[in-house]
BAFI-3210 file (N, C-alpha, C; in Angstrom, 3 decimals, decimal comma, padded with zeros to 6 digits):
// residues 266
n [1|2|3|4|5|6|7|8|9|10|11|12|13|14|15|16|17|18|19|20|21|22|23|24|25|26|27|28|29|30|31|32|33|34|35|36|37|38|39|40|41|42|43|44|45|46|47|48|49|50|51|52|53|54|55|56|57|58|59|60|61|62|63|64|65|66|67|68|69|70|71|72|73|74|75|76|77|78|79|80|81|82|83|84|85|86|87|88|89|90|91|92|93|94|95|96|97|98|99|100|101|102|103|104|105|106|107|108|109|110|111|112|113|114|115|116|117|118|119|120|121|122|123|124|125|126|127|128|129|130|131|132|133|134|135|136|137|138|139|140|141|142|143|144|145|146|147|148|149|150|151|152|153|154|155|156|157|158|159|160|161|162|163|164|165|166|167|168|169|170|171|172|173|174|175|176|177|178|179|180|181|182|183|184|185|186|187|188|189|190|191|192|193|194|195|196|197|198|199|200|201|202|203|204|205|206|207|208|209|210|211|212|213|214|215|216|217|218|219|220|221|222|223|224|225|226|227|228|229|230|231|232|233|234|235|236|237|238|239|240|241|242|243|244|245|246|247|248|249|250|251|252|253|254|255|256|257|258|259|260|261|262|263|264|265|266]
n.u [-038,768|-038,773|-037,063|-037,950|-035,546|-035,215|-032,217|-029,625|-029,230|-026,300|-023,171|-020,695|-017,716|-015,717|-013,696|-011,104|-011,782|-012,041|-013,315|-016,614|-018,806|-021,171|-022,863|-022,647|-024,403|-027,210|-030,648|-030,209|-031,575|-032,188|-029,774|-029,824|-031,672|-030,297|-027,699|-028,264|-029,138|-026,985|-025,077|-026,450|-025,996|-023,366|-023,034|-023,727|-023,121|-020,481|-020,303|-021,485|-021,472|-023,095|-025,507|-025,939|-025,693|-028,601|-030,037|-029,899|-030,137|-028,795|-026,778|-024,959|-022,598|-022,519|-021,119|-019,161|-020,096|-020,880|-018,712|-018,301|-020,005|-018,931|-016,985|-018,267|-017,399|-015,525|-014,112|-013,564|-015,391|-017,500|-018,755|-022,465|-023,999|-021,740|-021,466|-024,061|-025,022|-026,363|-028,950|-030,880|-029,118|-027,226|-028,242|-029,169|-027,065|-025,133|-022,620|-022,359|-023,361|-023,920|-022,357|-024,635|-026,949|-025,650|-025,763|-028,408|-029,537|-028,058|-029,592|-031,924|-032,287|-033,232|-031,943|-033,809|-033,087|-032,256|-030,569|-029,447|-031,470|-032,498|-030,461|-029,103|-027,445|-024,887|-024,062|-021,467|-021,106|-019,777|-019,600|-022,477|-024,218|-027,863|-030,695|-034,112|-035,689|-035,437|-035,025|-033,667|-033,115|-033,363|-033,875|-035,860|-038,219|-037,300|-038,550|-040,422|-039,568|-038,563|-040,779|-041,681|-039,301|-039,154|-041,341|-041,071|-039,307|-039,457|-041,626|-040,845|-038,614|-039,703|-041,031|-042,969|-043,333|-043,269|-043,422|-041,843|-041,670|-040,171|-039,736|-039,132|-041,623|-041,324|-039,154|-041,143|-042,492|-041,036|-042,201|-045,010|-046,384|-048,901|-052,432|-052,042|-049,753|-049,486|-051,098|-049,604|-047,597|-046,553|-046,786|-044,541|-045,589|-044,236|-044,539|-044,863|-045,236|-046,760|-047,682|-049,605|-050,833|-052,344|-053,064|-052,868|-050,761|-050,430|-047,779|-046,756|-043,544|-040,810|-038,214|-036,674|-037,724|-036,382|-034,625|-035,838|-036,711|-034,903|-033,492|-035,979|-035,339|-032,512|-032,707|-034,861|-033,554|-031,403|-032,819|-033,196|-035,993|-038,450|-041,050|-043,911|-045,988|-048,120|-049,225|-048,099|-045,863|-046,593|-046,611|-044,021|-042,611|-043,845|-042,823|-040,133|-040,395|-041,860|-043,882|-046,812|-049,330|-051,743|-053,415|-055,236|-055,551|-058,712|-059,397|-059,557|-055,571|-054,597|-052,151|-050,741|-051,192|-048,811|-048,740|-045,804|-045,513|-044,005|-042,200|-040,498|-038,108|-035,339]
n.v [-024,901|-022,283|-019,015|-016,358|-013,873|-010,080|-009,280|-006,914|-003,358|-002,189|-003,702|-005,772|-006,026|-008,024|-009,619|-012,190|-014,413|-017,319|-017,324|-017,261|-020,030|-021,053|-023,318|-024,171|-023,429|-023,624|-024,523|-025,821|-025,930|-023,645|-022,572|-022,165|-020,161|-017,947|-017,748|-016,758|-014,121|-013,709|-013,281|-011,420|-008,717|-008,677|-007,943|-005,858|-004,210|-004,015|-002,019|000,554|002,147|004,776|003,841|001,659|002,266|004,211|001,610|-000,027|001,812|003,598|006,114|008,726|008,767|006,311|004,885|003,482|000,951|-000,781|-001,191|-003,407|-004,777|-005,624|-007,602|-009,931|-012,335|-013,166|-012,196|-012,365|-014,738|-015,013|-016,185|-015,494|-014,787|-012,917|-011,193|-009,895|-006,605|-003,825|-003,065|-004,820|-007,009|-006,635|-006,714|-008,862|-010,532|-012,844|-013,962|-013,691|-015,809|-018,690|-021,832|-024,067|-022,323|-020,960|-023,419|-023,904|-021,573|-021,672|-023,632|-022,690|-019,617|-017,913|-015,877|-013,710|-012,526|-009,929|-010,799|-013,653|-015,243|-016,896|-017,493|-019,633|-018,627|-019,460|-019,988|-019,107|-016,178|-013,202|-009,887|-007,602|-005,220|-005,332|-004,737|-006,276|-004,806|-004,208|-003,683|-005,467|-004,937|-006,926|-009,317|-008,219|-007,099|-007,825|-008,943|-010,096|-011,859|-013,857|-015,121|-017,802|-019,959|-020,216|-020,457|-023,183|-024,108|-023,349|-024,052|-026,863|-026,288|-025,401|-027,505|-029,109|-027,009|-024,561|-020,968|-018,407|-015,524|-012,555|-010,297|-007,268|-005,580|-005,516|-007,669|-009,728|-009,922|-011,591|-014,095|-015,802|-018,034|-020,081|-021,482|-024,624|-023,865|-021,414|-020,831|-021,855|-019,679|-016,891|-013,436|-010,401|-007,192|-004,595|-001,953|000,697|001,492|003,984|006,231|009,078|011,920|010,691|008,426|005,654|005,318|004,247|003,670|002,844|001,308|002,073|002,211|001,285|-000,905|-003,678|-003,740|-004,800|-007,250|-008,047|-009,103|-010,557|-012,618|-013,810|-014,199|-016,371|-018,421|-018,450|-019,666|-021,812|-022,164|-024,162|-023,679|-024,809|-023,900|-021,022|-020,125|-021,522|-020,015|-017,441|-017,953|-018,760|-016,671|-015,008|-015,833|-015,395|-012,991|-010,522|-008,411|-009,354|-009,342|-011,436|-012,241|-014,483|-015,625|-015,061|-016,504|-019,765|-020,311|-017,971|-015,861|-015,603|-012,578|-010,918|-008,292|-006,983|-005,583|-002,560|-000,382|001,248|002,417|001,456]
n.w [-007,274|-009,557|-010,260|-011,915|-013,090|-014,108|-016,783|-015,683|-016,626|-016,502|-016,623|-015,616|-016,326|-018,959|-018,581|-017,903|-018,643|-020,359|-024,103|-024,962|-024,920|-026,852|-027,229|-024,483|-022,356|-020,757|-021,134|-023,804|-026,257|-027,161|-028,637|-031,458|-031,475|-029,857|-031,260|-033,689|-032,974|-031,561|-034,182|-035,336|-034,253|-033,618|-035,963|-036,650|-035,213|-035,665|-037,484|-038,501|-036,454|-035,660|-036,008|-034,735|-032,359|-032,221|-033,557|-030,667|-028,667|-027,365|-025,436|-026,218|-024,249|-023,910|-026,211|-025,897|-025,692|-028,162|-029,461|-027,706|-028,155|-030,524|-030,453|-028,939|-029,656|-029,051|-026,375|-023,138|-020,861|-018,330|-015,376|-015,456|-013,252|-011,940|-013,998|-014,449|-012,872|-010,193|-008,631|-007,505|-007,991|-006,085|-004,051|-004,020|-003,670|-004,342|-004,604|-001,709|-000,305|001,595|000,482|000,184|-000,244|-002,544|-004,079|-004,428|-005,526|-008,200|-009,262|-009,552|-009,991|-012,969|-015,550|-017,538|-021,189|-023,153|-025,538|-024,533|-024,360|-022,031|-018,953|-016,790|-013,537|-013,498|-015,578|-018,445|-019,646|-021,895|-021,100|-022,010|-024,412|-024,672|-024,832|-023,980|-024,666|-027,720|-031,036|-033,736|-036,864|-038,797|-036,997|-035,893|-033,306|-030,148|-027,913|-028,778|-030,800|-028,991|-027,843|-029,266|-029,074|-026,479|-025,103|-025,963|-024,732|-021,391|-019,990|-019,300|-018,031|-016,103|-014,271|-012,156|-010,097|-007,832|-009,920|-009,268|-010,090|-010,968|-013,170|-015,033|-016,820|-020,123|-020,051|-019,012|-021,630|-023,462|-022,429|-021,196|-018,712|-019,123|-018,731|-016,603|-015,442|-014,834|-012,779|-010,750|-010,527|-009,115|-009,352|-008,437|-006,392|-004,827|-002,227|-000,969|002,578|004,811|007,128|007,440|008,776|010,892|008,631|006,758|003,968|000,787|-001,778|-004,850|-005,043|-007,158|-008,671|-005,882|-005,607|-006,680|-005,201|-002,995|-004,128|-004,497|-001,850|-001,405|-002,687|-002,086|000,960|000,895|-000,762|001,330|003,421|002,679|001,616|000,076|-001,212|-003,243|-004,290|-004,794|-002,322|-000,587|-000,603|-000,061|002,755|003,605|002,936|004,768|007,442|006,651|007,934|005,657|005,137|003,795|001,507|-000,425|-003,800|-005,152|-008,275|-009,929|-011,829|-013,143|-014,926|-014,444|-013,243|-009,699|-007,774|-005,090|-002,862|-001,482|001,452|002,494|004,941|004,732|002,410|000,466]
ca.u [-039,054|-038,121|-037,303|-037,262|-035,010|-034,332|-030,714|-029,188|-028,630|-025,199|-022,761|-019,851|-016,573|-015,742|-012,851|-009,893|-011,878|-012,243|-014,696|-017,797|-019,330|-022,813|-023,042|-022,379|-025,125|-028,501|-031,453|-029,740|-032,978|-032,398|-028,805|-029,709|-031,888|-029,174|-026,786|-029,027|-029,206|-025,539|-024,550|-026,756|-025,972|-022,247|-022,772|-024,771|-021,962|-019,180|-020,525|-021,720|-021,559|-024,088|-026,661|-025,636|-025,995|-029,839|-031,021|-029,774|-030,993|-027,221|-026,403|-023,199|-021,978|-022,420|-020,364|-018,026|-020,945|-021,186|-017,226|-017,610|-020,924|-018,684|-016,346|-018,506|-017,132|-013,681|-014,275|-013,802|-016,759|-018,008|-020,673|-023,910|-024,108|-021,268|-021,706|-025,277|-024,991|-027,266|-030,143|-031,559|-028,681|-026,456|-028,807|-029,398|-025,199|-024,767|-020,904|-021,811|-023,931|-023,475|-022,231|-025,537|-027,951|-025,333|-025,982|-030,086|-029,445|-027,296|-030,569|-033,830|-032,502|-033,162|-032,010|-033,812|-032,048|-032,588|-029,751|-029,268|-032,799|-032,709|-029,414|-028,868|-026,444|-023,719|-023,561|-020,395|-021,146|-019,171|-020,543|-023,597|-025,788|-028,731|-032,116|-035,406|-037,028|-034,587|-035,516|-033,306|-033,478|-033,041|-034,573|-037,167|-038,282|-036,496|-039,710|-041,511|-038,344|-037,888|-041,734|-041,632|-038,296|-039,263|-042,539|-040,639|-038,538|-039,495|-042,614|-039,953|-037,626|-040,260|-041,227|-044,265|-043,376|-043,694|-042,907|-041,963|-041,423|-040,027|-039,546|-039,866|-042,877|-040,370|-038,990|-042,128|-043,002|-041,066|-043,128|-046,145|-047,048|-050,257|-052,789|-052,063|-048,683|-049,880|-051,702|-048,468|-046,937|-046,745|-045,884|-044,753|-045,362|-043,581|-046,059|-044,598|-046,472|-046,383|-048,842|-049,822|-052,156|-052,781|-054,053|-052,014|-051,070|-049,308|-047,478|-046,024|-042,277|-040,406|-036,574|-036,051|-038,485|-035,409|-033,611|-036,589|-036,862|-033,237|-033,629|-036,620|-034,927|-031,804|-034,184|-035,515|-032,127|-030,212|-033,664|-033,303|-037,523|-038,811|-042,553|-044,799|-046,987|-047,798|-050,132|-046,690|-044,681|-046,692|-046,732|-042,369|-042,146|-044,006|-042,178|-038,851|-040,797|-042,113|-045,667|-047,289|-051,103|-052,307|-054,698|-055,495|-056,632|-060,608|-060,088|-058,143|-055,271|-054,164|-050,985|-050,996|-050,638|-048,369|-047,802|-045,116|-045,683|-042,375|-042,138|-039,332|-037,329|-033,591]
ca.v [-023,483|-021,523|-017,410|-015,280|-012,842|-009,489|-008,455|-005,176|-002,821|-001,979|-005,098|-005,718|-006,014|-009,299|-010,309|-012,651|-016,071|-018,144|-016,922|-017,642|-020,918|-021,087|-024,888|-025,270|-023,047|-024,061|-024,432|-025,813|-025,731|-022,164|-022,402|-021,610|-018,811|-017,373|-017,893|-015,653|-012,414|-013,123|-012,931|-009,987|-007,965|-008,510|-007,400|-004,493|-003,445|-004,224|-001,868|001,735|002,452|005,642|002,944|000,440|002,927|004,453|000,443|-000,210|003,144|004,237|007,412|009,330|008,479|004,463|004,597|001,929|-000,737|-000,819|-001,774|-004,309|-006,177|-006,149|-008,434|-010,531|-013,569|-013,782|-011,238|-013,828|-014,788|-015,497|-016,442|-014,566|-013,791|-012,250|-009,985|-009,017|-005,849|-003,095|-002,675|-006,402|-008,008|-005,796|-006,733|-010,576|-010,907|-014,295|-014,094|-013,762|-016,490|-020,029|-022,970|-024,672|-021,596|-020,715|-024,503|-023,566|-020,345|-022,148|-024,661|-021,997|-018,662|-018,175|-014,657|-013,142|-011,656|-009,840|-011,599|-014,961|-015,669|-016,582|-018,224|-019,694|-017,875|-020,301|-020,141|-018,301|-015,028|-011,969|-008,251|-006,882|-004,663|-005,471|-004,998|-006,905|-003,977|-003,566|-003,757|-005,669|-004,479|-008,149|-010,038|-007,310|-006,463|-009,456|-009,170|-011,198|-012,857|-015,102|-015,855|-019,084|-020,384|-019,697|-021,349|-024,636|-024,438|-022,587|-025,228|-027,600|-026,137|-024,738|-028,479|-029,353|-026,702|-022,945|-019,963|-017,220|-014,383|-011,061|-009,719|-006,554|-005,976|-005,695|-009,074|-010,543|-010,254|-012,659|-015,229|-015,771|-019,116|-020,372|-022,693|-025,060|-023,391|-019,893|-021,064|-022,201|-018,621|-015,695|-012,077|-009,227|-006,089|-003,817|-001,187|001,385|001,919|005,729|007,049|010,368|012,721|009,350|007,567|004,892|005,666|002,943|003,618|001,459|001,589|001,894|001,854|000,635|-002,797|-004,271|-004,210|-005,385|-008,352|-009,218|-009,661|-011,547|-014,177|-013,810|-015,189|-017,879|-019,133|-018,395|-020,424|-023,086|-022,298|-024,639|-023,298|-025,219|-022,878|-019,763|-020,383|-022,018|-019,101|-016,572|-018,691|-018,834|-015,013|-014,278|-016,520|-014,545|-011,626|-010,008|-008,352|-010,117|-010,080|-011,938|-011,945|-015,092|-015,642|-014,883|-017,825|-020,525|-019,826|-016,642|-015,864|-015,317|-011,532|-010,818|-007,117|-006,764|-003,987|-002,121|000,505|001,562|001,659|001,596]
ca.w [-007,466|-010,616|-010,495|-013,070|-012,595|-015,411|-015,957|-015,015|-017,696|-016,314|-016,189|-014,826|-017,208|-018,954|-017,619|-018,717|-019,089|-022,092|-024,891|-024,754|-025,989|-027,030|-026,596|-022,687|-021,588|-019,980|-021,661|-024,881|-026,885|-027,437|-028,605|-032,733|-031,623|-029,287|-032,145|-034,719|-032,661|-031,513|-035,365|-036,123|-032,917|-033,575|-037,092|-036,481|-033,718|-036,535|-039,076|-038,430|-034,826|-035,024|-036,588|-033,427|-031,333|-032,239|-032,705|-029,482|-027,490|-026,178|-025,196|-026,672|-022,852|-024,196|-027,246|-026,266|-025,836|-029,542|-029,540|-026,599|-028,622|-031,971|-029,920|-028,266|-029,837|-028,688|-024,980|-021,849|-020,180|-016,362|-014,651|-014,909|-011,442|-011,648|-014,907|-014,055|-011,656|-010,016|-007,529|-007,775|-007,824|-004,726|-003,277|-003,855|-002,742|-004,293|-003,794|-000,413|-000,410|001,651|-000,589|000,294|-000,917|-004,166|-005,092|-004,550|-006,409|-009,463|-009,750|-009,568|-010,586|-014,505|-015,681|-018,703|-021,716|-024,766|-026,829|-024,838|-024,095|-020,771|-018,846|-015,410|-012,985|-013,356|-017,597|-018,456|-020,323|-021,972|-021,061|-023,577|-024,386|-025,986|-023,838|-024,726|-025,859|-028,916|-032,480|-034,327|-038,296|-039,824|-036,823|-035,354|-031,912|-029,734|-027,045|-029,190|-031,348|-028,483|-027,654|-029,577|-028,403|-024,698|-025,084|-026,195|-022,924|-020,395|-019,445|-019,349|-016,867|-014,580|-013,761|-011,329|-008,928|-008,118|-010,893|-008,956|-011,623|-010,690|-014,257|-015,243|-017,926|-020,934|-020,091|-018,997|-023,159|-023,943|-021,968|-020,459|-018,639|-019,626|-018,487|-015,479|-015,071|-014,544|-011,505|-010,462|-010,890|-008,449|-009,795|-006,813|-006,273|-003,644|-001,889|000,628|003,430|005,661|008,069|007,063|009,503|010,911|007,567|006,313|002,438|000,286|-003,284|-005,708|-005,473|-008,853|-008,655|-004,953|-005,974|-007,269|-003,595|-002,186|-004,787|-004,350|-000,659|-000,861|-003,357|-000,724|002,492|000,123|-001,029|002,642|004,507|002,304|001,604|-000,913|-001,491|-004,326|-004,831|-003,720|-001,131|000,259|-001,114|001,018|003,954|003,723|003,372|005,977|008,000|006,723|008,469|005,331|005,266|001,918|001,194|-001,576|-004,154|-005,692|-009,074|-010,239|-012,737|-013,585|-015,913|-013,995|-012,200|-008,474|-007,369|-004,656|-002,680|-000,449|001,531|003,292|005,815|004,540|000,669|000,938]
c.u [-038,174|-037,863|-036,728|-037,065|-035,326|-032,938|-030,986|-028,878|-027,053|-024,645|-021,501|-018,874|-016,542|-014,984|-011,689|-010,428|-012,131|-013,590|-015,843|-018,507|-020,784|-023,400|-023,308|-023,313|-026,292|-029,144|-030,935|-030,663|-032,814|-030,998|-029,194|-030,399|-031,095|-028,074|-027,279|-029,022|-028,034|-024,939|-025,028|-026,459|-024,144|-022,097|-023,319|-023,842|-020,785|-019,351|-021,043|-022,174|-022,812|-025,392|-027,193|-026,434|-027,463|-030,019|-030,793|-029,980|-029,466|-027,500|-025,332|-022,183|-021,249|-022,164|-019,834|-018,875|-021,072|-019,816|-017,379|-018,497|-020,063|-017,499|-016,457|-018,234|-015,815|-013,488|-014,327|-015,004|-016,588|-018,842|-021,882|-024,309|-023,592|-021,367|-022,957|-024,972|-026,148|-027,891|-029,969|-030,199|-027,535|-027,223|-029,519|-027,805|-024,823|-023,304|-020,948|-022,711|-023,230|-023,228|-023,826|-026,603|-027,467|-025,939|-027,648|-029,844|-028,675|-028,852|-031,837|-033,487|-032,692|-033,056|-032,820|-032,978|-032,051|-031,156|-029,657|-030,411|-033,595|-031,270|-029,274|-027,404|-024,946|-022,964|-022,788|-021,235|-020,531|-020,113|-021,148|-023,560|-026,402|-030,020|-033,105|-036,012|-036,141|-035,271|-034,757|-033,434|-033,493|-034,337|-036,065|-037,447|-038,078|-038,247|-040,709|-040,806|-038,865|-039,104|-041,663|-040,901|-038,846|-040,190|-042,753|-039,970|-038,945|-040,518|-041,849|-039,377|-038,117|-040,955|-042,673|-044,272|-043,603|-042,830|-043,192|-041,400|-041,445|-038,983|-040,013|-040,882|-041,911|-039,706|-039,700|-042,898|-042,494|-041,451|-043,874|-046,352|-048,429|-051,392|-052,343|-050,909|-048,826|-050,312|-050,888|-047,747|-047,059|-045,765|-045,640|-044,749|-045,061|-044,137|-045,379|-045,319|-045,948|-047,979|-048,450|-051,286|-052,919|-053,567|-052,902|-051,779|-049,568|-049,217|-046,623|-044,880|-041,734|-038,778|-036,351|-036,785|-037,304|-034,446|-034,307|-036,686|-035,846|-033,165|-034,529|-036,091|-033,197|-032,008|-034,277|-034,478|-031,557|-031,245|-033,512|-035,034|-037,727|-040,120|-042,827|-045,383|-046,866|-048,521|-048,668|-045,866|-044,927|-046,230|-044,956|-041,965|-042,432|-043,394|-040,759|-039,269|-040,971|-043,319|-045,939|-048,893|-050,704|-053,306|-054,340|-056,459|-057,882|-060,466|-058,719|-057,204|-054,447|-053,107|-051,867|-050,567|-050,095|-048,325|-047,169|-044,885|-044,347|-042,434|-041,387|-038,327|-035,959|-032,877]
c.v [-022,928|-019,949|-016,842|-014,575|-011,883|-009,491|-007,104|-004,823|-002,607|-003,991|-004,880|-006,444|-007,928|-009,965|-010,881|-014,111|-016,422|-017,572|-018,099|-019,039|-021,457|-022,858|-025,339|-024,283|-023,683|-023,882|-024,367|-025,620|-024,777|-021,600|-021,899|-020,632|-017,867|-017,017|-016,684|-014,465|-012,236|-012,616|-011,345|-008,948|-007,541|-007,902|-006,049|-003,173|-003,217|-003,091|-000,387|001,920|003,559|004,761|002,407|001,233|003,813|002,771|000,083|000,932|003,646|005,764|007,962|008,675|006,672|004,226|003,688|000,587|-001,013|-001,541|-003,242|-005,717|-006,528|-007,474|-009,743|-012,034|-014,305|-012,481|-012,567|-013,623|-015,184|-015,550|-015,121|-013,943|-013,209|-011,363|-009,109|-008,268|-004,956|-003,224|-004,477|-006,914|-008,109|-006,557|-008,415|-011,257|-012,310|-014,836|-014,363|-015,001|-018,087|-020,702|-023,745|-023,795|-021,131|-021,966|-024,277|-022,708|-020,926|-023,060|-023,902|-020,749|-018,450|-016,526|-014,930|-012,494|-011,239|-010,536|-013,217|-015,840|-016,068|-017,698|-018,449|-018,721|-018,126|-019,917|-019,256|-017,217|-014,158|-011,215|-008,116|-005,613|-004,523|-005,834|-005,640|-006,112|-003,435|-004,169|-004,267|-005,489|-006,061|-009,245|-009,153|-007,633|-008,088|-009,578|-010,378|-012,256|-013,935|-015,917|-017,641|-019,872|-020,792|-020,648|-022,870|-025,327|-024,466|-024,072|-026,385|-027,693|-025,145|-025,978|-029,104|-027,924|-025,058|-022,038|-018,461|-015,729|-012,894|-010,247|-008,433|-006,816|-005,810|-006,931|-009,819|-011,031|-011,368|-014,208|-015,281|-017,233|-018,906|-021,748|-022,862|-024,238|-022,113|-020,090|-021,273|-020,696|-017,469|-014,541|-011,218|-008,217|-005,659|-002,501|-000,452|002,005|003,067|006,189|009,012|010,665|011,538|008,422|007,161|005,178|004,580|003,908|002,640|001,670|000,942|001,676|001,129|-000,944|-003,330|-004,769|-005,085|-007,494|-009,375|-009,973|-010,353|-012,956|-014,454|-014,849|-016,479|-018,641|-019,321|-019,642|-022,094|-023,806|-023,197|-024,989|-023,883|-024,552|-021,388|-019,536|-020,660|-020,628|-017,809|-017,158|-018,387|-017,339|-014,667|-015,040|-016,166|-013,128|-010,242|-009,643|-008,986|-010,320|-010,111|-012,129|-013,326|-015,491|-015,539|-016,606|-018,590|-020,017|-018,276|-016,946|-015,142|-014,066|-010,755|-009,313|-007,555|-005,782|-003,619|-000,882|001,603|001,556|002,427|000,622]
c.w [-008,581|-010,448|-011,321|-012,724|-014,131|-015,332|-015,414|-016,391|-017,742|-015,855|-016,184|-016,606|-017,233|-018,335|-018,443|-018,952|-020,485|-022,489|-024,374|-025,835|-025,600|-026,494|-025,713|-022,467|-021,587|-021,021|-023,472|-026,305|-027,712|-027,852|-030,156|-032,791|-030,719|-030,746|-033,386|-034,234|-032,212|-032,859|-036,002|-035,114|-033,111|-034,838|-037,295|-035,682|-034,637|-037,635|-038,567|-037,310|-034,666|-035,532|-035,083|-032,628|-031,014|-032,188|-031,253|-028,277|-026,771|-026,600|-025,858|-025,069|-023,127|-025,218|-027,162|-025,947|-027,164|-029,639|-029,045|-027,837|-029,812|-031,489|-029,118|-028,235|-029,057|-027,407|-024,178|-021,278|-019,105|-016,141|-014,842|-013,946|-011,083|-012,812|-014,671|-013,026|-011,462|-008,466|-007,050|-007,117|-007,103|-004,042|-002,927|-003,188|-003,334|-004,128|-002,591|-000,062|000,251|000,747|-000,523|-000,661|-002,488|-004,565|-005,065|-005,888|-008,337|-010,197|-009,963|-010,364|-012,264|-014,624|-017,679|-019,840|-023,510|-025,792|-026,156|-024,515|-022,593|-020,414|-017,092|-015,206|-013,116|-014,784|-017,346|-020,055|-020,861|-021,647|-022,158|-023,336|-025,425|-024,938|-024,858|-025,626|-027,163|-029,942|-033,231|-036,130|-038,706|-038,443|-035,716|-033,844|-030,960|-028,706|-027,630|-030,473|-030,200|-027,534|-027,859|-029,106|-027,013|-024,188|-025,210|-024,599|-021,644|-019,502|-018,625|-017,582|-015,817|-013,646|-013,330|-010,257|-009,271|-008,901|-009,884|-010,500|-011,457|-011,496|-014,408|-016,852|-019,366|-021,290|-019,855|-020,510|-023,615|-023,764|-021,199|-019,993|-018,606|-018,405|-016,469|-014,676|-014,151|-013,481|-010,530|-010,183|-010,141|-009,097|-007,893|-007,227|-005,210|-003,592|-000,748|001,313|004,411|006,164|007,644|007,289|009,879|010,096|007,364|004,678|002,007|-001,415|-003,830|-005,392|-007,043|-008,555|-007,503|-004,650|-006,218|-005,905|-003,258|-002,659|-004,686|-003,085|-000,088|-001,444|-002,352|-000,184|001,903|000,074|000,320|003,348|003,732|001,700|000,113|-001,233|-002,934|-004,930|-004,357|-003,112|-000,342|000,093|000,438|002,246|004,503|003,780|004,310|007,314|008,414|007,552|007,442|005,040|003,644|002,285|-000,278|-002,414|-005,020|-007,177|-009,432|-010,686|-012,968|-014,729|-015,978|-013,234|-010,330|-008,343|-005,894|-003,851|-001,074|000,201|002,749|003,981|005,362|002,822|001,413|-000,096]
res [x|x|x|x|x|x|x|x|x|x|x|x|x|x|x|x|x|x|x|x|x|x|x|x|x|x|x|x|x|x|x|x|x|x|x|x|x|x|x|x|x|x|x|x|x|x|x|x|x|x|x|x|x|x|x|x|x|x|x|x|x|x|x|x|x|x|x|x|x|x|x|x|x|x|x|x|x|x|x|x|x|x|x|x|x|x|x|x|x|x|x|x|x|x|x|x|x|x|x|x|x|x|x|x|x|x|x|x|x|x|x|x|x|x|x|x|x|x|x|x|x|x|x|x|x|x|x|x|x|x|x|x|x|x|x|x|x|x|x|x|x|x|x|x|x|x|x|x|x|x|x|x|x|x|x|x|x|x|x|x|x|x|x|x|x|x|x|x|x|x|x|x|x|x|x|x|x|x|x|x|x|x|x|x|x|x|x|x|x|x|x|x|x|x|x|x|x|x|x|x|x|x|x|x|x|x|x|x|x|x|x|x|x|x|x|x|x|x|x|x|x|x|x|x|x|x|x|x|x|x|x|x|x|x|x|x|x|x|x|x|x|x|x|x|x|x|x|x|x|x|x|x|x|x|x|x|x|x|x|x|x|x|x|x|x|x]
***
């Protein structure tokens, strides 16, 4: 089982470990296009901060992310799992996590990332910021920068088995499985359900999806579930005691569509 995770926009401070080296992370493939938006990202950050700060969408509040990216060479790095923070990933706990389900979680999770393309939990990182949907002036809108790259790998290191993929649509640009894969591939959506004047009424949830998502990749990791598909996938959630109907592809070539419907957001 593979899951794509996004990051968090907010991330957790770098720390005191050794810089960061491009070399030892996952999915080495993707180490000279990592290397190209680290150089222009750090140079972009090095050089007229109110520039930095429109291509990259900050606030006056997020002035000193412009500082942190011009440093990103020589800032200590840590695990991924531990720099990524937020909703999602409060809520996935992998600190708190058995040794048995971190070593699951070190082998399936794959985070997305507009500068390092995508990086297991384990790879050592400095703090960013630089979301997918940014525009780089020299190498232009990364969403579709890191198509090609992605498209070399990704196939790769999603194997024979199931692509769960609970990206948001921003990071879902930079890859799409195709083909046999896609069949392979369940998206989710999270659906809250409320009786009202005794009618049942469901809406999408938007911000509290991210809890929900964390605690279903949680379950998965803590049960030890190792679903193929997602015929298997449903089968293991609802097993964790989560409601899940499914809609199965029209045609070959399609992802599987998932809702998880919740009583409750929290």
């Amino acid at each position: 089982m593979l899951v794509l995770l996004p990051p968090s926009e907010g991330k957790a401070p770098s720390g005191r470990g050794a810089p960061l080296r491009l070399e030892s992370l996952s999915l080495p493939v993707l180490t000279a296009a990592r290397e190209a938006v680290l150089d222009e990202l750090v140079a972009l950050c090095g050089g007229d901060e109110e520039k930095a700060r429109e291509v990259l969408g900050l606030s006056e509040g997020l002035r000193g992310e412009v500082a942190k990216n011009a440093g990103l060479r020589t800032a200590g790095a840590r695990p991924a799992g531990e720099i990524y923070t937020g909703v999602l990933y409060d809520a996935l706990g992998l600190a708190s996590l058995d040794t048995a389900a971190k070593r699951r979680a070190a082998g399936c999770l794959l985070v997305f990332s507009g500068l390092w393309g995508a990086v297991r939990v384990t790879d050592r990182i400095p703090s960013y910021r630089c979301s997918m949907g940014v525009k780089l002036p020299g190498l232009g809108a990364l969403g579709a920068y890191w198509r090609a790259p992605m498209a070399a790998v990704l196939p790769e290191a999603a194997g024979d088995g199931l692509v769960l993929d609970l990206r948001s649509s921003a990071y879902a640009a930079a890859w799409k499985p195709k083909g046999e894969l896609a069949g392979r591939t369940a998206t989710v959506r999270v659906l809250h359900s409320r009786v009202v004047d005794g009618v049942e009424k469901r809406s999408v949830v938007s911000h509290f999806n991210k809890a929900t998502k964390g605690r279903i990749v949680r379950a998965l990791l803590a049960a030890g579930a190792a679903p193929k598909d997602p015929a298997e996938l449903v089968v293991a959630l609802r097993d964790l005691g989560h409601t899940v109907e499914a809609e199965a592809p029209a045609r070959a070539g399609r992802a599987w569509s998932l809702d998880v419907v919740v009583p409750e957001i929290h």
